[in-house]
C-alpha positions as CSV (number, residue, x, y, z in Angstrom):
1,X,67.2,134.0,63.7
2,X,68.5,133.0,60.1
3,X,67.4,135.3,57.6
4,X,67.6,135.6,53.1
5,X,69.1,138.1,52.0
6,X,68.8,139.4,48.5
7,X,70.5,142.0,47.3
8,X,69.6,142.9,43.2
9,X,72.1,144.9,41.5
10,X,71.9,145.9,37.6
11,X,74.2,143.0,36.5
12,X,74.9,140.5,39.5
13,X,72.2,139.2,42.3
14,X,74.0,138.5,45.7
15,X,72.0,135.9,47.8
16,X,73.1,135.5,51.2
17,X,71.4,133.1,54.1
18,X,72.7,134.5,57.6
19,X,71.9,135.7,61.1
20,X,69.9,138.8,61.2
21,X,69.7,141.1,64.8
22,X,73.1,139.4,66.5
23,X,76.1,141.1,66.9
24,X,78.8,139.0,65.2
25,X,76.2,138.1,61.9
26,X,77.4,134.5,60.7
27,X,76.5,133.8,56.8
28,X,75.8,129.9,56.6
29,X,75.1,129.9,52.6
30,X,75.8,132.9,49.9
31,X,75.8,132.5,45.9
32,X,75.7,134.8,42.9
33,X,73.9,134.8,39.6
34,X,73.9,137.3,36.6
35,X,70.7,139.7,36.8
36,X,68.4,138.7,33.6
37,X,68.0,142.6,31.2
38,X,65.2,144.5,32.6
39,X,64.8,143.2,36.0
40,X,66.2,146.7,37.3
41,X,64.3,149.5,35.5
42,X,63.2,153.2,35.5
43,X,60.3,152.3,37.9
44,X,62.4,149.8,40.2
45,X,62.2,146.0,40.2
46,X,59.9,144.7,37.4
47,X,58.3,141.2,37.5
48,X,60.7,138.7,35.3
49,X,59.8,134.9,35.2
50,X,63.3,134.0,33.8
51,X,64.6,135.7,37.2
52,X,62.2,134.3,40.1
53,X,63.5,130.9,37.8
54,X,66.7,131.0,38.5
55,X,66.3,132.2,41.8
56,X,64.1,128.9,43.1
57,X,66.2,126.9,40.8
58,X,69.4,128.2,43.2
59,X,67.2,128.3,46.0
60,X,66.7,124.7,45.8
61,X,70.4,123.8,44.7
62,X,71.9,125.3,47.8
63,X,69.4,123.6,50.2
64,X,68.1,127.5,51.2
65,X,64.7,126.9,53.2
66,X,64.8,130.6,55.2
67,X,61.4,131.6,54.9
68,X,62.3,135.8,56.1
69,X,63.3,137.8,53.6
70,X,65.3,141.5,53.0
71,X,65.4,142.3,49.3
72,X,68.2,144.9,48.9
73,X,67.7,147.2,45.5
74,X,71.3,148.1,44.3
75,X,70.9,150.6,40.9
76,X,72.5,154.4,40.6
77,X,68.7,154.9,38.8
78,X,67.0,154.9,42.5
79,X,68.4,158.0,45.1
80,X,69.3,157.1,48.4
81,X,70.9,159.5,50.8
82,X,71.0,159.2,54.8
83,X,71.0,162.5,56.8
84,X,71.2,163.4,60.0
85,X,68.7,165.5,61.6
86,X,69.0,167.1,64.9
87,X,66.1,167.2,67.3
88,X,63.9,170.6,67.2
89,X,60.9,171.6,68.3
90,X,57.3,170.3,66.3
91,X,56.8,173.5,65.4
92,X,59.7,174.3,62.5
93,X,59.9,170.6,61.9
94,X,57.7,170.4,58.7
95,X,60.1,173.6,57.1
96,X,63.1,172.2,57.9
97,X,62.3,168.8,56.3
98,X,61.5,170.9,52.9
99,X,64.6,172.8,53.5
100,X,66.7,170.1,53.7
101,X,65.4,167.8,51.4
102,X,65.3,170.2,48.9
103,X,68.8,170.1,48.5
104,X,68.7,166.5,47.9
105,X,65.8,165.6,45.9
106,X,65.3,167.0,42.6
107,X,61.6,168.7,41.9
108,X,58.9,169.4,44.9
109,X,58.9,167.7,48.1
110,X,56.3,167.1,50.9
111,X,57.1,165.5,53.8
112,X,54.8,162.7,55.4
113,X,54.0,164.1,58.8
114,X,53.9,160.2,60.2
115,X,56.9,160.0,62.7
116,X,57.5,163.3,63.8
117,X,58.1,163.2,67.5
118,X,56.0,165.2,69.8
């Protein structure tokens, strides 16, 4: 399955078309183009018409019909941090979420209790 990968940093946007879920990925098309001011704010991505522009304009010029998309976000304003967390028990789960996301996050922290395993 070919899928669009979009990756938008704060400067450059990195568009690849390639095989998703396989073991050896193949990219078929890739370009580049320079992120337009503002795109990449406080709050994330904002709408921009002179972006989604020259996106379709490229799009189109590279012959890029993948319909499935992955939008990457690639700014130092929005934290991301993997951790690894051991299996426990239900019970202590909730406090040692807060625990150890407290360390990582900045201000008060509740975790969603979706996806704890039983």
């Amino acid at each position: 399955m070919k899928i669009l990968s979009i990756e938008i940093g704060v400067d450059v946007t990195h568009v690849l078309e390639m095989d998703y879920r396989v073991k050896n990925p193949k990219v078929y098309r890739s370009f580049s183009f320079q992120t337009p001011v503002g795109v990449i704010g406080e709050a994330g991505v904002r709408k921009s018409e002179e972006f989604r522009t020259a996106l379709h304009k490229l799009l189109d010029a590279n012959k890029i019909k993948t319909r499935k998309t992955l939008f990457v976000v690639n700014s130092g304003k929005i934290a991301s941090r993997e951790v690894l967390i051991p299996m426990i028990k239900r019970k202590p789960y909730q406090g040692f979420l807060k625990y150890k996301f407290s360390r990582f996050l900045p201000g008060r922290f509740i975790p969603v209790p979706a996806g704890i395993p039983e």
